[in-house]
C-alpha positions as CSV (number, residue, x, y, z in Angstrom):
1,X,-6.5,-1.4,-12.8
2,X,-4.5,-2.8,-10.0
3,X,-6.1,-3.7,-6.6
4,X,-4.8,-3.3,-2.7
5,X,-6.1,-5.7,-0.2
6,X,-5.6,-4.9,3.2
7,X,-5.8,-7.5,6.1
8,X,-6.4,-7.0,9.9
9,X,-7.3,-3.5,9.7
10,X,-8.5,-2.4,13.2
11,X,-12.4,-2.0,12.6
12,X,-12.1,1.5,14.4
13,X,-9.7,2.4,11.8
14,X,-12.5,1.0,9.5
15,X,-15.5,3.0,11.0
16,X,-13.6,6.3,10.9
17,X,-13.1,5.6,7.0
18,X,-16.0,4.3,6.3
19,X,-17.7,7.9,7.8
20,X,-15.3,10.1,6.3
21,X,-16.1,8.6,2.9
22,X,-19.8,8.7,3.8
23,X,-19.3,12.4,4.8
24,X,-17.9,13.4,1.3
25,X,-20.6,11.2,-0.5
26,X,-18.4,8.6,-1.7
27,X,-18.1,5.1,-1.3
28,X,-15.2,3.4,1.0
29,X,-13.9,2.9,-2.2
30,X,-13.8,5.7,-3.9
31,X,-12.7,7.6,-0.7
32,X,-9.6,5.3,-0.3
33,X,-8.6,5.6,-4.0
34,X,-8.8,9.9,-3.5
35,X,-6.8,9.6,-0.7
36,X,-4.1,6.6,-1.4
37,X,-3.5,9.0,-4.8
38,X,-3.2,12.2,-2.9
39,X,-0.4,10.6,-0.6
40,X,1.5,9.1,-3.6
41,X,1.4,12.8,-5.6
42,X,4.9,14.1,-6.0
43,X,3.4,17.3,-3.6
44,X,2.7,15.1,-1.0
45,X,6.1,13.2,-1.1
46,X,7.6,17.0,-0.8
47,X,6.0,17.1,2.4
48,X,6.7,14.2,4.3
49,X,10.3,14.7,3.4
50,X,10.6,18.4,5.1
């Protein structure tokens, strides 16, 4: 499976992740794999273009 590395992330943005994925039960990186494939589905690409 392919892997994303992301550099110089603001450690607020990293917090607020970190405790949303916490919130749901998940790991950060389960939690960033949920939500990095729900903004690539064809239904959210529908939406940002409106």
């Amino acid at each position: 499976m392919p892997n994303v590395l992301i550099r110089d992330l603001d450690p607020g943005v990293h917090s607020v992740l970190a405790a949303r994925a916490r919130e749901r039960g998940q790991s950060l990186q389960q939690y960033l794999s949920t939500e990095l494939t729900r903004l690539a589905s064809p239904r959210a690409r529908r939406f940002r273009s409106s």
